[in-house]
PDB file of N, CA, C and O in Angstrom:
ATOM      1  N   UNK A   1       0.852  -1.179   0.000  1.00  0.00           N
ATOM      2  CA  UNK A   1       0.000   0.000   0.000  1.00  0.00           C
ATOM      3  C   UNK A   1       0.896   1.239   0.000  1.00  0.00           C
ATOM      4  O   UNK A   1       1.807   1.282   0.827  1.00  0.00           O
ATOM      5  N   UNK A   2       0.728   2.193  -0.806  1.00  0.00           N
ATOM      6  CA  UNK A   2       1.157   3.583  -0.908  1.00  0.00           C
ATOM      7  C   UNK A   2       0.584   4.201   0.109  1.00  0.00           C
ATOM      8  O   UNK A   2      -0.283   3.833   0.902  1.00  0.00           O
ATOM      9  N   UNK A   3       1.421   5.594  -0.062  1.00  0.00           N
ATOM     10  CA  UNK A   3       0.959   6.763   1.187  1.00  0.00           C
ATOM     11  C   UNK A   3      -0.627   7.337   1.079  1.00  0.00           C
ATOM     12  O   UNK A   3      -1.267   7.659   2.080  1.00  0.00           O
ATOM     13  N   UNK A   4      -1.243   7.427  -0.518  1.00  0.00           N
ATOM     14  CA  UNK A   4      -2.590   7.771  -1.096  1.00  0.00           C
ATOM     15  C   UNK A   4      -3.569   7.029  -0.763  1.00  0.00           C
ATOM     16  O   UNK A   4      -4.665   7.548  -0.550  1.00  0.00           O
ATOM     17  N   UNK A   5      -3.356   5.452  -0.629  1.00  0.00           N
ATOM     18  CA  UNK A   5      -4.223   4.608  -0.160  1.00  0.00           C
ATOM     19  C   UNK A   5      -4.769   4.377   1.187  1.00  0.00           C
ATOM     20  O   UNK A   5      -5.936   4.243   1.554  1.00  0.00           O
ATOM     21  N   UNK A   6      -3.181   4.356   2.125  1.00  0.00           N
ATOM     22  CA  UNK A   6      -3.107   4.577   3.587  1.00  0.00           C
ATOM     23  C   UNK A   6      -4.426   5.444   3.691  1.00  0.00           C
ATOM     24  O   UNK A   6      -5.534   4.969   3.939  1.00  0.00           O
ATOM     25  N   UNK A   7      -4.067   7.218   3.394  1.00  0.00           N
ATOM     26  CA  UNK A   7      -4.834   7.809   3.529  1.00  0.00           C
ATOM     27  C   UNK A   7      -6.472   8.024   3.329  1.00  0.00           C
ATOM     28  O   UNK A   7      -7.384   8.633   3.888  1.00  0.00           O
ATOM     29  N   UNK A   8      -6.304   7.271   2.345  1.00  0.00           N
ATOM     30  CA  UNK A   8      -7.929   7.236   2.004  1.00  0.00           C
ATOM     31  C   UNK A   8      -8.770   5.584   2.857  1.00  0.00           C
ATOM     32  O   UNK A   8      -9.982   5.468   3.035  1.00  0.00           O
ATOM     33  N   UNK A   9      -7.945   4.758   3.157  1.00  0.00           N
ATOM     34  CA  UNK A   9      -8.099   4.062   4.401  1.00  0.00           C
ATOM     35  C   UNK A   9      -8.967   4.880   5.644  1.00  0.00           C
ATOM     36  O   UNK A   9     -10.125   4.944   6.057  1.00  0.00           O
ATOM     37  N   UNK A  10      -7.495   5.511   5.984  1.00  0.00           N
ATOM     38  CA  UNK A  10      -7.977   6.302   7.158  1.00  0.00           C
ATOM     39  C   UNK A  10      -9.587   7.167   6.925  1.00  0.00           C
ATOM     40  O   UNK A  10     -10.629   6.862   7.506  1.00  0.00           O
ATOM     41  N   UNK A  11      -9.458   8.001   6.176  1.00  0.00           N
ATOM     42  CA  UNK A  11     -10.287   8.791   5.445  1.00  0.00           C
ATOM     43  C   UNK A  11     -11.678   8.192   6.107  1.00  0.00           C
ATOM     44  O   UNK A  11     -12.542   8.612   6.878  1.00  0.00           O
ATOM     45  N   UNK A  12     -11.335   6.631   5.165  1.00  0.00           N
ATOM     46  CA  UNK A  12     -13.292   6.040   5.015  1.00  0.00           C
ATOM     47  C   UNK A  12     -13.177   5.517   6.720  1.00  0.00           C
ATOM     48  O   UNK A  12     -14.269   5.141   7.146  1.00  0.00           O
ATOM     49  N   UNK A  13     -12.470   5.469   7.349  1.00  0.00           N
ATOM     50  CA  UNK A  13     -12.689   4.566   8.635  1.00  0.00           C
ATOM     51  C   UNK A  13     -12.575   6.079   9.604  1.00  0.00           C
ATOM     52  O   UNK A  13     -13.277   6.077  10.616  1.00  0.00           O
ATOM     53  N   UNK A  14     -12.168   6.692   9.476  1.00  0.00           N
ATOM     54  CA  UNK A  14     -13.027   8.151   9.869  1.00  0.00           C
ATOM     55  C   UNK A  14     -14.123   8.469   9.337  1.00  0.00           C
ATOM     56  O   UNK A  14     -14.862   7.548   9.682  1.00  0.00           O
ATOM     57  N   UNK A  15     -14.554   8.974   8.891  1.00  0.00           N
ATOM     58  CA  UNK A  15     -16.074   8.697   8.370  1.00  0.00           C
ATOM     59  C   UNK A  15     -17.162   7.444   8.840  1.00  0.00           C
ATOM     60  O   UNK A  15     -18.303   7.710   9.217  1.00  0.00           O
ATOM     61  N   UNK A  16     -16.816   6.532   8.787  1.00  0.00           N
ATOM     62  CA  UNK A  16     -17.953   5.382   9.290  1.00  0.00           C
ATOM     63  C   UNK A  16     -17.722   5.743  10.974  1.00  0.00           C
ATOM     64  O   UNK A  16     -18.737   5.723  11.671  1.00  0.00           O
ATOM     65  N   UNK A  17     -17.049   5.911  11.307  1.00  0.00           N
ATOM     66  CA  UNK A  17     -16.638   6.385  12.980  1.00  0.00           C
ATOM     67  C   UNK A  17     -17.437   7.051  13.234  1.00  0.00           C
ATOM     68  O   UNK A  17     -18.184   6.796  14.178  1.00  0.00           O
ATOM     69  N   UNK A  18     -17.607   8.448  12.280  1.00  0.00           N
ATOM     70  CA  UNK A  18     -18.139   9.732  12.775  1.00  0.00           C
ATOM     71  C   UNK A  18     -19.966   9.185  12.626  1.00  0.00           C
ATOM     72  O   UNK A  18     -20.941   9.296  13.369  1.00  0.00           O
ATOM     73  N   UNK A  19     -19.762   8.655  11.435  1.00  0.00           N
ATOM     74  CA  UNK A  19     -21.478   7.788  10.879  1.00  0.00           C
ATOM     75  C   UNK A  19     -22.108   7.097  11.994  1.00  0.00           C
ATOM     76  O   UNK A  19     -23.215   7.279  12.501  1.00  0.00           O
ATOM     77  N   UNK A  20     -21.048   6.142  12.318  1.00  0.00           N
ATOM     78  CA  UNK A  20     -21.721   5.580  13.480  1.00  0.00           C
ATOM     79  C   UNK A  20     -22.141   6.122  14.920  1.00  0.00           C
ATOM     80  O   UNK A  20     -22.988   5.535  15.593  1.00  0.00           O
ATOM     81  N   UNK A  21     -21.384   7.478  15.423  1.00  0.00           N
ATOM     82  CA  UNK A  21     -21.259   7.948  16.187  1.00  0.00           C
ATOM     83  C   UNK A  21     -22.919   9.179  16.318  1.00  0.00           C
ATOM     84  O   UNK A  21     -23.734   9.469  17.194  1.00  0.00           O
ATOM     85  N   UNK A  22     -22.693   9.510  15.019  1.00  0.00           N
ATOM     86  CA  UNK A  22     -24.470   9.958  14.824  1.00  0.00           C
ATOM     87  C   UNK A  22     -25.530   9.500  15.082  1.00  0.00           C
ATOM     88  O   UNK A  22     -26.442  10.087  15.664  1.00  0.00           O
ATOM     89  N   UNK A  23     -25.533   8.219  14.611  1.00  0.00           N
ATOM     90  CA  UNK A  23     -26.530   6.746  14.247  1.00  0.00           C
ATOM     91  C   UNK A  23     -27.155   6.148  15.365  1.00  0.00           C
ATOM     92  O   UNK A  23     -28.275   5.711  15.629  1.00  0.00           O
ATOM     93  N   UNK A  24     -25.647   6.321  16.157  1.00  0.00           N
ATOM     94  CA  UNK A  24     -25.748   5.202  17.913  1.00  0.00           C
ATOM     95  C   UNK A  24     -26.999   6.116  18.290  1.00  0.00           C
ATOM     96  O   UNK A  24     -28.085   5.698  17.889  1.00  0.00           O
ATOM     97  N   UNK A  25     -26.989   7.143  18.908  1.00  0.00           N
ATOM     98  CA  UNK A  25     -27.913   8.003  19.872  1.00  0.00           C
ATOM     99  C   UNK A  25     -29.694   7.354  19.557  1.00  0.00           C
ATOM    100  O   UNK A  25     -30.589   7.041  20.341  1.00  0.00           O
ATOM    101  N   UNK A  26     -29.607   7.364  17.933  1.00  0.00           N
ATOM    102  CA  UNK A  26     -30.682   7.048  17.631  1.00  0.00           C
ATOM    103  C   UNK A  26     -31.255   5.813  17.671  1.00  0.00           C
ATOM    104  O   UNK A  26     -32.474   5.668  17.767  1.00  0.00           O
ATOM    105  N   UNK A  27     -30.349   4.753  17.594  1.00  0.00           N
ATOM    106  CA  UNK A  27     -30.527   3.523  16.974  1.00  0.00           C
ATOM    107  C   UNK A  27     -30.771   3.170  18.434  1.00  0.00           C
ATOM    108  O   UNK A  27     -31.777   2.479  18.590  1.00  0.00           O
ATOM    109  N   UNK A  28     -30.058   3.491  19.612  1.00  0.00           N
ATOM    110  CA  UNK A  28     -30.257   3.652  20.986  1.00  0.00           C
ATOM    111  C   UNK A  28     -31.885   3.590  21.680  1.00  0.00           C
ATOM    112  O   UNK A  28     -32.471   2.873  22.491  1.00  0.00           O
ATOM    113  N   UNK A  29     -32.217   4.818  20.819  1.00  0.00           N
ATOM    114  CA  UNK A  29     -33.531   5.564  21.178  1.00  0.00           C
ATOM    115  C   UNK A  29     -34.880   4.557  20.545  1.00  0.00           C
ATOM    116  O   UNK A  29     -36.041   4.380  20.914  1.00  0.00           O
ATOM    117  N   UNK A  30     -34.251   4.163  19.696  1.00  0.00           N
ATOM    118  CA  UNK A  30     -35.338   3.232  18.895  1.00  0.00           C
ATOM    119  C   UNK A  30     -35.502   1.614  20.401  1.00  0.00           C
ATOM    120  O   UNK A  30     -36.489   1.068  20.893  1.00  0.00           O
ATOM    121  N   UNK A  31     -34.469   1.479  20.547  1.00  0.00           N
ATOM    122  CA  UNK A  31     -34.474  -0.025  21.208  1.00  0.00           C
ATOM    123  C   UNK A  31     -35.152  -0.041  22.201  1.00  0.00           C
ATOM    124  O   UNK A  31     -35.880  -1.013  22.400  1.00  0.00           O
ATOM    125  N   UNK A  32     -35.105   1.123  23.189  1.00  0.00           N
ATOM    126  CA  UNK A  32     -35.520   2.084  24.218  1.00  0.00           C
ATOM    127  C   UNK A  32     -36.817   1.663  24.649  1.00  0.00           C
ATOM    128  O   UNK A  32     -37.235   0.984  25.587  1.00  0.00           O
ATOM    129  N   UNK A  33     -37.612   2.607  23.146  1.00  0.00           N
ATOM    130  CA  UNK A  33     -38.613   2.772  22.960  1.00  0.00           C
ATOM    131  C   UNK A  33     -39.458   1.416  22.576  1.00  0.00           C
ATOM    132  O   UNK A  33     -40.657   1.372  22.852  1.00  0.00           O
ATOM    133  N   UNK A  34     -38.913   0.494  22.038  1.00  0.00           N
ATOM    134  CA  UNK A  34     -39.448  -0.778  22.057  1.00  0.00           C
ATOM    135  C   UNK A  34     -39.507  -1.702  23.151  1.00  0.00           C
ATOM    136  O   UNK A  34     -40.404  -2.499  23.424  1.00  0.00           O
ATOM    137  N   UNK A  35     -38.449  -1.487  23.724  1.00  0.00           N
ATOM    138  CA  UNK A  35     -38.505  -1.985  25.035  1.00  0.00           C
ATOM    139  C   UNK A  35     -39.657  -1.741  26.420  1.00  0.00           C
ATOM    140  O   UNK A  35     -40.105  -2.259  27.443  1.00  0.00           O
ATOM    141  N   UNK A  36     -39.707  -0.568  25.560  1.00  0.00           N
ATOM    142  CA  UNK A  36     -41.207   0.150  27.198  1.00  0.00           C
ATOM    143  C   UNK A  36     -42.613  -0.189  26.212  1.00  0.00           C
ATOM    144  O   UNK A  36     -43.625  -0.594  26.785  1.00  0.00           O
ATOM    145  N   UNK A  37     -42.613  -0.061  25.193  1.00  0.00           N
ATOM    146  CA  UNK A  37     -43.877  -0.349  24.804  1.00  0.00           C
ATOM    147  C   UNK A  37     -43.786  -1.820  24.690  1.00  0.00           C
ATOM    148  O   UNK A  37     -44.666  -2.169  23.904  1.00  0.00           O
ATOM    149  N   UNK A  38     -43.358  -2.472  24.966  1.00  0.00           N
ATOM    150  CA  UNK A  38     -43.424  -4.073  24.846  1.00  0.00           C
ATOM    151  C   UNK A  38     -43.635  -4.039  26.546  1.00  0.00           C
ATOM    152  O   UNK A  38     -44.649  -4.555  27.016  1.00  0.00           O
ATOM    153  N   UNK A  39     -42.755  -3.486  27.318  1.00  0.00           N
ATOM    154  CA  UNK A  39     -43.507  -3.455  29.144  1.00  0.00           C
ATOM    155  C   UNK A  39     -44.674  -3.090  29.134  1.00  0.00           C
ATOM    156  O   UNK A  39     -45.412  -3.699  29.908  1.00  0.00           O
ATOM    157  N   UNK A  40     -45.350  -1.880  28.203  1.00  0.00           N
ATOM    158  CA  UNK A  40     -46.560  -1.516  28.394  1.00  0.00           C
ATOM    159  C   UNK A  40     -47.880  -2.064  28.370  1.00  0.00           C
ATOM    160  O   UNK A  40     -48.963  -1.852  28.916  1.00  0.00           O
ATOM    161  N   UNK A  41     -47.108  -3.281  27.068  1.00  0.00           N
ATOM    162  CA  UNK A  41     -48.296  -4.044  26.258  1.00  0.00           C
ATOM    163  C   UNK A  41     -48.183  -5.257  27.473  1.00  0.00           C
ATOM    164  O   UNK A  41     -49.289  -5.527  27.942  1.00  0.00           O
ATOM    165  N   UNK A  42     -47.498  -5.723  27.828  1.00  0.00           N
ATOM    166  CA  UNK A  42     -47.523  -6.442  29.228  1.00  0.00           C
ATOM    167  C   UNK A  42     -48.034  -6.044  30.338  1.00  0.00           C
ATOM    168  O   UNK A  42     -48.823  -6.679  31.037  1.00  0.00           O
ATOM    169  N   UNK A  43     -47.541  -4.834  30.564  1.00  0.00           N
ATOM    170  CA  UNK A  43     -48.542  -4.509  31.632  1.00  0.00           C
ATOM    171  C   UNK A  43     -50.309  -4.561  31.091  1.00  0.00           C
ATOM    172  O   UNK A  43     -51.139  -5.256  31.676  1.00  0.00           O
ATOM    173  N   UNK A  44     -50.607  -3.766  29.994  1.00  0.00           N
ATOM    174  CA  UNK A  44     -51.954  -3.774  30.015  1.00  0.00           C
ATOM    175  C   UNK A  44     -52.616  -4.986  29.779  1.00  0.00           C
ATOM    176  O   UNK A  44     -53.821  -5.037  30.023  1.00  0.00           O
ATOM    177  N   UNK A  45     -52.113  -5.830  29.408  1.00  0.00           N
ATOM    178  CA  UNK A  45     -52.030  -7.310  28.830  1.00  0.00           C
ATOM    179  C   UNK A  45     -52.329  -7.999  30.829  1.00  0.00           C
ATOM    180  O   UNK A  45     -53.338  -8.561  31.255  1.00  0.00           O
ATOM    181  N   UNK A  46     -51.584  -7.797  31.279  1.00  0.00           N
ATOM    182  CA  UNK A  46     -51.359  -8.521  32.863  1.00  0.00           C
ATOM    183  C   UNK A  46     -53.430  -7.549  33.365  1.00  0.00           C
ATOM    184  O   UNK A  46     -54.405  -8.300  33.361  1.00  0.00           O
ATOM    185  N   UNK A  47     -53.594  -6.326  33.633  1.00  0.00           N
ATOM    186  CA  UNK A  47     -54.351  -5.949  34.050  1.00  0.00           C
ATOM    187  C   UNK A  47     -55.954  -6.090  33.737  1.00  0.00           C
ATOM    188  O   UNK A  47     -57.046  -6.104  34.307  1.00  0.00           O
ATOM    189  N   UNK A  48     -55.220  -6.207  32.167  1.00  0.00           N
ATOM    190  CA  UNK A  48     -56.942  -6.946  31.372  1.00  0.00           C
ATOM    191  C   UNK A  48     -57.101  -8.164  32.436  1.00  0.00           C
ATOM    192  O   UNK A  48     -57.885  -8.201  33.384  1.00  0.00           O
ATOM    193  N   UNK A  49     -56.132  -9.181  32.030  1.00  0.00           N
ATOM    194  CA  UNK A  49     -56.313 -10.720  33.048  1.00  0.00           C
ATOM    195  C   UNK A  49     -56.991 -10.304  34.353  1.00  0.00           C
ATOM    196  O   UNK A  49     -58.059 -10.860  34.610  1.00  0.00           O
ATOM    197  N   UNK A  50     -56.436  -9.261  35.343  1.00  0.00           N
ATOM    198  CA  UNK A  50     -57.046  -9.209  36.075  1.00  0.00           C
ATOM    199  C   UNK A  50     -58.272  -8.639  36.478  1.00  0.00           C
ATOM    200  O   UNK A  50     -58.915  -9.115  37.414  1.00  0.00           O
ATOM    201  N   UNK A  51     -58.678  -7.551  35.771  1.00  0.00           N
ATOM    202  CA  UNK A  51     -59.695  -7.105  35.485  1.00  0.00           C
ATOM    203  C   UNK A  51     -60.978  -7.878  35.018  1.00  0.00           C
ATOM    204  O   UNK A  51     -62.159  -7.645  35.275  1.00  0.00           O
ATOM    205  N   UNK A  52     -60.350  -8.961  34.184  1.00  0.00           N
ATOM    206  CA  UNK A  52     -61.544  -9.942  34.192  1.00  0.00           C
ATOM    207  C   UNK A  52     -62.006 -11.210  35.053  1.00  0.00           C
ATOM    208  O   UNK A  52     -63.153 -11.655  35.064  1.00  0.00           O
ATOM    209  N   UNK A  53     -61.052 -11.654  35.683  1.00  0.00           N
ATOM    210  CA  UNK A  53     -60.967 -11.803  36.935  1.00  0.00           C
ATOM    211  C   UNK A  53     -61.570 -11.284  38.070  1.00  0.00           C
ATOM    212  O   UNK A  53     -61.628 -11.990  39.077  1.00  0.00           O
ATOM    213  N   UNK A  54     -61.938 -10.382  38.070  1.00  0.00           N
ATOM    214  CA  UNK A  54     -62.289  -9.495  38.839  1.00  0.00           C
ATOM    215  C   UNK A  54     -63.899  -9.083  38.792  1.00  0.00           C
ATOM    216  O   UNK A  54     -64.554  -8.873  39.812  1.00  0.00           O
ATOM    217  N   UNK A  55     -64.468  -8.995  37.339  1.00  0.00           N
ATOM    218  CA  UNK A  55     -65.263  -9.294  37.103  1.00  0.00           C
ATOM    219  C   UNK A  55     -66.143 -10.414  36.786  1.00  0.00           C
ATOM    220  O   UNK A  55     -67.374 -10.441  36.781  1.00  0.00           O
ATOM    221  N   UNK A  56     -65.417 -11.203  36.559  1.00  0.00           N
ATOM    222  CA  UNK A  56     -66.268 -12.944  37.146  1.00  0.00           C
ATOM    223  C   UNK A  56     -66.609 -12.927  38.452  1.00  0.00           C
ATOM    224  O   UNK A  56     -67.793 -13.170  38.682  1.00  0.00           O
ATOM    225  N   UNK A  57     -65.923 -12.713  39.348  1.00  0.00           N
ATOM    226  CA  UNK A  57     -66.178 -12.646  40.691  1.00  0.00           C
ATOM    227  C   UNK A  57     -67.277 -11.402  40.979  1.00  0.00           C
ATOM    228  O   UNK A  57     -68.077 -11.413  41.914  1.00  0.00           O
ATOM    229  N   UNK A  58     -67.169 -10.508  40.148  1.00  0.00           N
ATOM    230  CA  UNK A  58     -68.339  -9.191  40.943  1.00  0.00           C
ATOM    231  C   UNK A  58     -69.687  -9.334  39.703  1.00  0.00           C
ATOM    232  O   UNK A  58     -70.397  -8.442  39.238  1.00  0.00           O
ATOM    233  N   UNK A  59     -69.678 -10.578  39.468  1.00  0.00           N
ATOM    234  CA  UNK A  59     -71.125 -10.759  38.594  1.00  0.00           C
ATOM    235  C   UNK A  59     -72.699 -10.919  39.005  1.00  0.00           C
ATOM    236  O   UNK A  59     -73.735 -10.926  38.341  1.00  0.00           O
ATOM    237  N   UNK A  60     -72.444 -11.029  40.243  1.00  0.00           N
ATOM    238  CA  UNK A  60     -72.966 -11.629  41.766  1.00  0.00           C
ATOM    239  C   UNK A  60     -73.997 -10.325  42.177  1.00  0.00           C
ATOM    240  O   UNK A  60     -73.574  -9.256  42.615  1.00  0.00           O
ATOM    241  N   UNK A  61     -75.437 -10.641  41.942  1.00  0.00           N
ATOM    242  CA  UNK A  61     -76.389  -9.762  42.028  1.00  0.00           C
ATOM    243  C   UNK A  61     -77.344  -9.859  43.217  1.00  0.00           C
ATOM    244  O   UNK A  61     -77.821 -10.918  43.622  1.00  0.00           O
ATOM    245  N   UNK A  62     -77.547  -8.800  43.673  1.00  0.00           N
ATOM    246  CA  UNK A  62     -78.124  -8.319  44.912  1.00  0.00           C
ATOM    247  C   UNK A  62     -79.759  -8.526  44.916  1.00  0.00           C
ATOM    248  O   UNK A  62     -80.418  -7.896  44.090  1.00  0.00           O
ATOM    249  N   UNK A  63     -80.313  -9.275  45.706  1.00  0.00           N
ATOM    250  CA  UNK A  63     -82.048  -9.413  45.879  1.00  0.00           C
ATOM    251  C   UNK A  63     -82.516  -8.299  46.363  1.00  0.00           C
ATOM    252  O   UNK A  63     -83.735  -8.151  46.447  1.00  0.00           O
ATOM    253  N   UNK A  64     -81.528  -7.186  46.821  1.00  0.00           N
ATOM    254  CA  UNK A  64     -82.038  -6.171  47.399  1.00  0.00           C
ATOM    255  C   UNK A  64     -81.909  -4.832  46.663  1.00  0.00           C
ATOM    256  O   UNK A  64     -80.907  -4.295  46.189  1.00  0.00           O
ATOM    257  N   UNK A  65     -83.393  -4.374  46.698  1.00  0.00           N
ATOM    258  CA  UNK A  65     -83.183  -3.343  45.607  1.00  0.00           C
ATOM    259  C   UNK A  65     -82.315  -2.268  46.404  1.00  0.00           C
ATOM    260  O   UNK A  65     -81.945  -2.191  47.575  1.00  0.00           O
ATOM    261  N   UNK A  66     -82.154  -1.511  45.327  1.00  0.00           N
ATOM    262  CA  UNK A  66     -81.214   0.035  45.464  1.00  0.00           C
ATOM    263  C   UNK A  66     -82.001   0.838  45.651  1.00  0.00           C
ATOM    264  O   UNK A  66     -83.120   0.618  45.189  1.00  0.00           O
ATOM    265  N   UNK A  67     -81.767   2.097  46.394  1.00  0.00           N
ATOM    266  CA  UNK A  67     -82.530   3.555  46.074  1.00  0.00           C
ATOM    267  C   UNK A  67     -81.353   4.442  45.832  1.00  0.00           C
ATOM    268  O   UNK A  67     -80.287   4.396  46.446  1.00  0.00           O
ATOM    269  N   UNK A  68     -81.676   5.257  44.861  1.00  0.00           N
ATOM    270  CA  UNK A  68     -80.855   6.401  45.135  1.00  0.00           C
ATOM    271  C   UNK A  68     -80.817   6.984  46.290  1.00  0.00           C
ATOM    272  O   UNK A  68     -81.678   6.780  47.145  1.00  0.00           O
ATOM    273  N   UNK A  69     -79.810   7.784  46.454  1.00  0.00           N
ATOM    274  CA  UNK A  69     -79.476   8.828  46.989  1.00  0.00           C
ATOM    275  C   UNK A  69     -79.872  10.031  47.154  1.00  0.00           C
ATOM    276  O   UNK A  69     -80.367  10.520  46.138  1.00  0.00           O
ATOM    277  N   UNK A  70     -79.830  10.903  48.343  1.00  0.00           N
ATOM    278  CA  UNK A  70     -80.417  12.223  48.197  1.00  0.00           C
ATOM    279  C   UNK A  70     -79.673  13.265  46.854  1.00  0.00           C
ATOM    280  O   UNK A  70     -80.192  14.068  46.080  1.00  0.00           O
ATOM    281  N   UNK A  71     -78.399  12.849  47.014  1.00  0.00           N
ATOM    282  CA  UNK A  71     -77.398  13.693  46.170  1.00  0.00           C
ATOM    283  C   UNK A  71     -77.945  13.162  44.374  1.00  0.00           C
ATOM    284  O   UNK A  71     -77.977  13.872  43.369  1.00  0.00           O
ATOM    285  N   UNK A  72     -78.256  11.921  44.495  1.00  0.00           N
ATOM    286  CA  UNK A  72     -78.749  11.351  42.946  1.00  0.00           C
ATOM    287  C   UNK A  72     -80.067  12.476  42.294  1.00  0.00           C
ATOM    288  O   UNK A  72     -80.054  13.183  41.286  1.00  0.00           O
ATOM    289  N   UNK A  73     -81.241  12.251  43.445  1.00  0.00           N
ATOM    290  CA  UNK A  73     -82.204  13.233  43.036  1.00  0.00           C
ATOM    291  C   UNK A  73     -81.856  14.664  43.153  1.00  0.00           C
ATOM    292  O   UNK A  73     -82.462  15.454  42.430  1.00  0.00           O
ATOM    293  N   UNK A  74     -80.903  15.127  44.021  1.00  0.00           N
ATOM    294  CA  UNK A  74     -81.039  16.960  43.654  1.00  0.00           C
ATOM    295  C   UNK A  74     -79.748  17.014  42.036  1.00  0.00           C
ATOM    296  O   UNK A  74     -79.374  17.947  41.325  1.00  0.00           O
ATOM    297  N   UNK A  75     -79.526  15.965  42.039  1.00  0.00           N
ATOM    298  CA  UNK A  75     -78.371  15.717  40.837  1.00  0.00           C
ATOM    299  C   UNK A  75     -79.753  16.168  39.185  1.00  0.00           C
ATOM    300  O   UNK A  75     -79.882  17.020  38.306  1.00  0.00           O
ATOM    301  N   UNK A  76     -80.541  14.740  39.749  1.00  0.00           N
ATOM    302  CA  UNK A  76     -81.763  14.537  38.346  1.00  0.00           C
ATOM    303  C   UNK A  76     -82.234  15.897  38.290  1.00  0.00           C
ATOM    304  O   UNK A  76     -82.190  16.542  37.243  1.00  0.00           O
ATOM    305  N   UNK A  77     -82.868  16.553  39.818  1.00  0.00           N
ATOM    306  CA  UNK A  77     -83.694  17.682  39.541  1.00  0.00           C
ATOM    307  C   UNK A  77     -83.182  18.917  38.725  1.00  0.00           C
ATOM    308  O   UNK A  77     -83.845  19.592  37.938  1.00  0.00           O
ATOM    309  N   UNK A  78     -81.846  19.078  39.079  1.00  0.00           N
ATOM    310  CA  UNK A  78     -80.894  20.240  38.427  1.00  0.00           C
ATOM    311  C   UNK A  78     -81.035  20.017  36.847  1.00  0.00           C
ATOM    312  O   UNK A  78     -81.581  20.791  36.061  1.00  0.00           O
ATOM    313  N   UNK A  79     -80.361  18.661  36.520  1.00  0.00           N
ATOM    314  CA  UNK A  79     -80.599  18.059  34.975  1.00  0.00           C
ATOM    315  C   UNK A  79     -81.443  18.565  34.114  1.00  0.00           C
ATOM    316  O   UNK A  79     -81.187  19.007  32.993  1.00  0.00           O
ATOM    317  N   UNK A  80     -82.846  18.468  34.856  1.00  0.00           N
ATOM    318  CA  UNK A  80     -84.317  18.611  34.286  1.00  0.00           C
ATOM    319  C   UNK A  80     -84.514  20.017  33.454  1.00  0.00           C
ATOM    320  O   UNK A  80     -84.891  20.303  32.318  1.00  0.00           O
ATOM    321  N   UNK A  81     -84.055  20.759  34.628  1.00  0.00           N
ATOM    322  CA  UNK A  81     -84.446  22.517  34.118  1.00  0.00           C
ATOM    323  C   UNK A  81     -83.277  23.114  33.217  1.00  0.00           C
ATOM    324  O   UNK A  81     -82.071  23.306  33.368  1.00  0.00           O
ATOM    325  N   UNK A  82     -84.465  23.369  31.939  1.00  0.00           N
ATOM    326  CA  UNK A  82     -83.827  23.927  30.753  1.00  0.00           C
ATOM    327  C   UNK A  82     -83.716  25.069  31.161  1.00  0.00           C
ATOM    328  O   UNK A  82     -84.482  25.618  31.954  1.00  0.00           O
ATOM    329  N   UNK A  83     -82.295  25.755  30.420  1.00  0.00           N
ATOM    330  CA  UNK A  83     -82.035  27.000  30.503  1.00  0.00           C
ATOM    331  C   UNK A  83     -82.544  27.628  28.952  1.00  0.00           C
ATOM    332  O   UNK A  83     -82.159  27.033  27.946  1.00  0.00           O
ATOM    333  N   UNK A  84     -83.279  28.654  28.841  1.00  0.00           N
ATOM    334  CA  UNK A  84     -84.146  29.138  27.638  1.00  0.00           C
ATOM    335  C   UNK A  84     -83.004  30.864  27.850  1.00  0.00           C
ATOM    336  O   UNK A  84     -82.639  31.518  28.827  1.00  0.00           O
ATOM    337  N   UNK A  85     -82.805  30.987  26.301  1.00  0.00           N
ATOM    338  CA  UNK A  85     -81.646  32.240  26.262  1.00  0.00           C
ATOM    339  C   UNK A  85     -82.653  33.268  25.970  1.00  0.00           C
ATOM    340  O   UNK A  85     -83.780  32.779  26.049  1.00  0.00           O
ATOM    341  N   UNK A  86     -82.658  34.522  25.658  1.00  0.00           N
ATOM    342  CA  UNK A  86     -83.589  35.348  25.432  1.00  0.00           C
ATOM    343  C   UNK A  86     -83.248  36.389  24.221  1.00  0.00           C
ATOM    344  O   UNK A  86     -84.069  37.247  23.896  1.00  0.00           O
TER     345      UNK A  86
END
């Protein structure tokens, strides 16, 4: 190898250095980011399971009726009355 070749050696292996050195941060950021949305999809994946779970068990209905609440009816009564603009 000549002194021209050496150099242009160096040249391209500076350059892919600097290339790669750009690239990493990102290529970084990508793996990252796959990594938590793959925890995420596990987690929501784990909470569905339990959530339905959860609802097998609370399927379980009461012989005893309900009444509302005082707060339910001054809730409905408010509801009721239209406001008319003029």
């Amino acid at each position: 190898m000549n002194g021209n070749q050496i150099e242009g050696l160096i040249g391209m292996v500076a350059t892919l250095g600097i290339l790669v050195l750009l690239a990493l941060p990102s290529v970084l950021g990508t793996l990252r980011d796959r990594r938590v949305d793959r925890q995420i999809g596990k987690a929501q994946e784990d909470r569905g399971h339990q959530e339905a779970s959860v609802r097998g068990q609370a399927q379980k209905s009461s012989s005893r009726s309900t009444v509302p609440s005082t707060a339910t009816w001054y809730a409905d009564g408010r509801r009721s009355k239209k406001f008319v603009s003029s």
